[in-house]
Residue, then its C-alpha position, 0 to 999 in steps of 0.5 A: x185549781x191547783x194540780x200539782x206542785x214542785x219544789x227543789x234546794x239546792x246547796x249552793x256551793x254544790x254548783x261548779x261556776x263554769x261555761x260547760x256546766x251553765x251551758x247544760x243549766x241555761x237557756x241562751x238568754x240566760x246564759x247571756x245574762x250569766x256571762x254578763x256577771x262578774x262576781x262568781x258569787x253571783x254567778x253561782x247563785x243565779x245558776x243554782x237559782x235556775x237549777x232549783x226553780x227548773x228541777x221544781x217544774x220537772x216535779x210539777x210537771x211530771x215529766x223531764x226535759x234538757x234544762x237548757x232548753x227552758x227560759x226563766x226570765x222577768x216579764x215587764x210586769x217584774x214576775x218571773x216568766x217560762x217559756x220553752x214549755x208545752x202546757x195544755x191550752x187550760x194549764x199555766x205555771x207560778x214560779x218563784x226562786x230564792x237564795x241566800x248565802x248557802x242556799x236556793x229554793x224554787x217552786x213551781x205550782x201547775x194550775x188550771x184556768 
């Protein structure tokens, strides 16, 4: 059952493409990632990217946290994976993030078992 939703945009041109800013932004695996990236378009779409899907879990969650402090990575199975989350034992989270060329959308949908 759903219990809440949480959706962001972002304009993407918004985003500064530096290591300050993607510190506050980023995780440390996810900055790892974001260093490793040498075309600062693609760098400043991955950050809007985090940016819109982990604005989308405050919304869902109701509650704030330092963003850095929450991972978005891929799991084997290709689906997008947050950890550095408390939820309740019967709660879990489906993200997803998109951008194209002026934008970045995330969503996240809290559910109970």
């Amino acid at each position: 059952m759903i219990k809440n939703v949480g959706i962001d945009i972002i304009k993407n041109k918004r985003i500064k493409v530096n290591d300050q800013f993607a510190s506050k932004i980023l995780a440390e695996k996810e900055f790892q990632y974001y260093s490793s990236v040498d075309s600062k378009t693609r760098q400043r779409e991955y950050l809007a990217g985090r940016w819109a899907v982990k604005e989308a879990l405050i919304k869902a969650l109701e509650y704030n946290f330092p963003l850095n402090t929450v991972c978005i990575a891929t799991g084997d199975d290709n689906k997008l994976k947050v950890t550095g989350l408390n939820l309740a034992e019967n709660e879990f989270l489906n993200i997803s993030l998109s951008h194209e060329e002026e934008y970045s959308v995330g969503i996240a949908i809290l559910s109970e078992k």
